[in-house]
C-alpha positions in Angstrom: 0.0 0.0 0.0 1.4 3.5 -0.9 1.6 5.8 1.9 -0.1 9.4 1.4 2.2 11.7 0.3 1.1 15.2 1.6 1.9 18.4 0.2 1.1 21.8 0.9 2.1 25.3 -0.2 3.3 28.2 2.0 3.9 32.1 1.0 7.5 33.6 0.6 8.7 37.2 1.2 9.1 36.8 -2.5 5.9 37.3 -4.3 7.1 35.3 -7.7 7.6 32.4 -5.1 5.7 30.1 -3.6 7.2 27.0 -1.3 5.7 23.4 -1.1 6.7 21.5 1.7 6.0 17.6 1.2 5.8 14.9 3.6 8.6 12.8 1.9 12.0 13.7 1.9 13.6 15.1 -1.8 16.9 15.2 -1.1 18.9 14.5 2.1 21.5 16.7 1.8 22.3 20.2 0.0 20.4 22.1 -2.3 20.0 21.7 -6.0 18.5 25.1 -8.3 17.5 25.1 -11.9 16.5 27.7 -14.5 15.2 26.0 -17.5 14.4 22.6 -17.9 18.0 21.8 -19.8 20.3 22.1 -16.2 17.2 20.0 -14.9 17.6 16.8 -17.1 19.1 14.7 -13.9 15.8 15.2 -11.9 12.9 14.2 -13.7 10.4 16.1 -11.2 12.0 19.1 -11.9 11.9 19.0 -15.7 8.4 18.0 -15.5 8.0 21.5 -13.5 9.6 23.3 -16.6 6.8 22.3 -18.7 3.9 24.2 -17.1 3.9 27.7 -18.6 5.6 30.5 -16.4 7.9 28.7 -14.0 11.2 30.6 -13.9 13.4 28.1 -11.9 12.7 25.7 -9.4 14.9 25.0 -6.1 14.8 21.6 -3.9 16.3 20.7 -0.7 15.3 18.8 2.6 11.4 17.9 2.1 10.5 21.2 -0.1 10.8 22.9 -3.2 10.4 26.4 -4.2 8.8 27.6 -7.7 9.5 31.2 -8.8 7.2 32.1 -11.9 7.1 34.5 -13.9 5.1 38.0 -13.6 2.5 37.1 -15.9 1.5 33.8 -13.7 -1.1 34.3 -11.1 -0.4 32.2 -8.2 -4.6 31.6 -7.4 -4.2 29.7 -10.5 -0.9 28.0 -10.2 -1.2 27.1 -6.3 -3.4 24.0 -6.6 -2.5 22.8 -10.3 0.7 22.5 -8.5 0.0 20.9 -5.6 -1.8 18.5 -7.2 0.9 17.4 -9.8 3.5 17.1 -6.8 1.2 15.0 -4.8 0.7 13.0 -7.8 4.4 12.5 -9.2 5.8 11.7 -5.6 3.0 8.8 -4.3 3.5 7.3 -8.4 7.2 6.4 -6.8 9.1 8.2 -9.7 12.2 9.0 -8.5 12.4 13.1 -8.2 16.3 12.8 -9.1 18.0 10.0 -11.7 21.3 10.3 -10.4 22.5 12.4 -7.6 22.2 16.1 -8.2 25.1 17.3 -6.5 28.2 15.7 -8.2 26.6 17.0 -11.6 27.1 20.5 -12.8 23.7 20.8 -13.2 22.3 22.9 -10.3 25.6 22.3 -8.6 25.9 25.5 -5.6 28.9 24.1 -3.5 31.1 27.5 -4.2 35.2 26.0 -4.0 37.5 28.9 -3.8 40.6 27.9 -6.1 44.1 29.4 -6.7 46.2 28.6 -9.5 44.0 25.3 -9.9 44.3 24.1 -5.6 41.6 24.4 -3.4 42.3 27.6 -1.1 42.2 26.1 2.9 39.1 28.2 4.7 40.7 30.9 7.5 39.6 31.4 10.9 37.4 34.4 9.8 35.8 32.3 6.9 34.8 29.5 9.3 33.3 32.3 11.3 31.0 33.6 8.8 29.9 30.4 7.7 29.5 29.4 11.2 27.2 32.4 11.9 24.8 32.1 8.5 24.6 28.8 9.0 23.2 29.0 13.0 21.3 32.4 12.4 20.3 33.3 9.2 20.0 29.8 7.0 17.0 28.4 9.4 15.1 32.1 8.7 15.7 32.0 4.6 14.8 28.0 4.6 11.8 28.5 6.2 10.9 31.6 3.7 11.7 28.8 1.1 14.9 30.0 0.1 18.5 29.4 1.1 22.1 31.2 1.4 25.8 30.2 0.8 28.8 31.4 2.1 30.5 32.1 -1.8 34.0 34.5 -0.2 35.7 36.5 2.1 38.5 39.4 1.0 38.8 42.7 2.8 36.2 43.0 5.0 33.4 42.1 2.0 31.4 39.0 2.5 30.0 37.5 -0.7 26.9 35.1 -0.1 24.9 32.9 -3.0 20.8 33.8 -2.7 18.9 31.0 -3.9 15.2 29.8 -3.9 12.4 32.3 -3.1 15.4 34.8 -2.1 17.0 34.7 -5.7 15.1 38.3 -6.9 13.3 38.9 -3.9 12.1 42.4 -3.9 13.0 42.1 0.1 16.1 40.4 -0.1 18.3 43.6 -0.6 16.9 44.8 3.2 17.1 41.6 4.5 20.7 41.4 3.4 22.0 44.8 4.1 19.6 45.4 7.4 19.6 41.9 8.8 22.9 39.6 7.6 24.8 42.9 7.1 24.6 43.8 10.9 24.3 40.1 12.3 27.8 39.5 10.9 29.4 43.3 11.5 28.7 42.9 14.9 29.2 38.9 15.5 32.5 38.7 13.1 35.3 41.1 13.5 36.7 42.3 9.6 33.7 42.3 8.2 32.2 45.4 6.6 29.9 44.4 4.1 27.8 41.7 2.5 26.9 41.6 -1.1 24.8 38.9 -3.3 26.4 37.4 -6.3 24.9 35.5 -9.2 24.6 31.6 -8.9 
């Protein structure tokens, strides 16, 4: 007998977003983001996603996944059309990834700081900051149906990776410079600033 997959959605700060938590687990560990259906070839739930018009990208991790559409989309619509197709793929016992997502390229976020070619050894201060996001901020942007990544540290400037519901949040700039700017000015001495970059 196939147990009863439950899925339901829950709002973001992020108005293109919307986050549905499941009652299965999707991946155990990391986070996996796509943008068109091409990057999301290894996870066949994903790509399925792609094919509904207006989905902009699509982020999993843990037991949820977050769906950014596009501005034309109206979420009344879209809310239980998807809902009802993630219900659906997870109790047909599909698998929602083919191979595992994270030693692909494809939707790959684990940032590796290189020189000439050799992974750079993570200092004292960079152990720090990832310390802090990871005990004070990450739990806050997961539960909006997002998540952050520690990307680099040089000269007082902290660059972080936005994904999910916070990728294009129209409230991510004040969360980042009001809330993780000061949480890690005050908590980590060095740093002066905290910036976004591209994933």
């Amino acid at each position: 007998m196939n147990k009863v997959i439950e899925v339901y959605a829950e709002s973001t700060p992020n108005p293109a977003a919307l986050k549905f938590v499941t009652s299965r687990m999707l991946l155990g560990e990391g986070q996996v983001e796509y943008q068109n259906k091409q990057q999301a070839s290894v996870s066949p739930l994903a790509s399925q996603l792609f094919d509904f018009s207006g989905v902009k990208s699509v982020f999993i991790t843990g037991n949820f996944i977050t769906i950014v559409k596009d501005n034309d989309a109206d979420w009344y619509e879209l809310m239980p059309i998807f809902r009802e197709f993630l219900k659906s793929f997870l109790s047909s016992g599909e698998k929602v990834f083919l191979s595992n997502p994270l030693s692909s390229s494809n939707g790959k976020t684990e940032i590796i700081k290189e020189e000439n070619g050799q992974p750079v050894a993570e200092g004292a201060i960079e152990s720090q900051i990832r310390s802090v996001l990871e005990e004070y901020v990450l739990p806050a942007v997961e539960q909006d149906g997002g998540h952050i990544s520690f990307v680099s540290y040089d000269d007082g400037i902290v660059k972080v990776l936005l994904q999910g519901a916070c990728s294009g949040c129209p409230s991510s700039t004040m969360t980042l410079k009001a809330g993780i700017e000061n949480l890690l000015t005050r908590m980590v001495p060095g740093v002066k600033e905290v910036v976004a970059v591209e994933g």
